[in-house]
C-alpha positions as CSV (number, residue, x, y, z in Angstrom):
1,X,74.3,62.5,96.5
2,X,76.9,65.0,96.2
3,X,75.9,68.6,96.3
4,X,78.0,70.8,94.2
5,X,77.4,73.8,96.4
6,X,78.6,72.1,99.4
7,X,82.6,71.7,97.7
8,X,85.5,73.6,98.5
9,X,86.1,76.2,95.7
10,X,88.3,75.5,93.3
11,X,91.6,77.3,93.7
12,X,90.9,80.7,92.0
13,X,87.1,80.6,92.0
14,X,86.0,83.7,93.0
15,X,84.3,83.8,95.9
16,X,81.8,85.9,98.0
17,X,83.1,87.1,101.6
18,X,80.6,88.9,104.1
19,X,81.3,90.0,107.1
20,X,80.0,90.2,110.4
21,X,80.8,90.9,114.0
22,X,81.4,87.2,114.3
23,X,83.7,86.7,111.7
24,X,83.4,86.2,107.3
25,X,81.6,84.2,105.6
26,X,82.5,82.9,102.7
27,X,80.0,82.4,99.9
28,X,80.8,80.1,96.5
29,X,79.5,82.1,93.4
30,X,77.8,79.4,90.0
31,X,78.2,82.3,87.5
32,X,77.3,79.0,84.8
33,X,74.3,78.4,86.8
34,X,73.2,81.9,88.2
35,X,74.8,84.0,85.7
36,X,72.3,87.4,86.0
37,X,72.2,86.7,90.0
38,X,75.4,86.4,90.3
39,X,76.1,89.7,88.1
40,X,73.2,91.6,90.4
41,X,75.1,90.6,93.8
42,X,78.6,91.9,92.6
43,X,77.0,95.1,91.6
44,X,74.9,95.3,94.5
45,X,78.3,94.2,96.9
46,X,80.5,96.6,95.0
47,X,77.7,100.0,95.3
48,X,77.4,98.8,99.0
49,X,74.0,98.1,98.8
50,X,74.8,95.2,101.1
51,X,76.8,97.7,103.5
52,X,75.4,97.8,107.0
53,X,72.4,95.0,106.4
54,X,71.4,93.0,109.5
55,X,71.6,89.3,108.7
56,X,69.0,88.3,111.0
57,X,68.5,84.6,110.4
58,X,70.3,81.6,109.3
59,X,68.5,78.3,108.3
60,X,71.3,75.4,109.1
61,X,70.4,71.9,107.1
62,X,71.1,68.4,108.3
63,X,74.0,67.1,106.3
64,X,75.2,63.8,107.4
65,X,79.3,63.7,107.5
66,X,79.3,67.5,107.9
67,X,81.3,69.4,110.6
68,X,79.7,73.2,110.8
69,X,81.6,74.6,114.0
């Protein structure tokens, strides 16, 4: 099964990029899937709601074939 959300963005999809003291991560947006979530987390991003947050856990899947680091 192929995952849609696991794909490389298309070249000149926008894209979400956080980042941390370890580096960015980058973040695919589905505006055709998530529309109004994907409207609230630009809005949110761009009035630095987001600024200074503490990311504090990260749930990491088992997906065969996948290199993650």
């Amino acid at each position: 099964m192929e995952l849609e959300q696991l794909q490389l963005p298309a070249k000149g999809e926008e894209i979400a990029e956080i980042k941390i003291n370890y580096g960015t991560i980058k973040v695919r947006l589905f505006p055709d899937i998530a529309p109004k979530a994907v409207e609230n987390f630009k809005t949110h991003a761009k009035d630095g709601y987001y600024d200074g947050v503490t990311f504090h856990r990260v749930l990491l899947f088992s997906y065969p074939n996948r290199q993650w680091w």
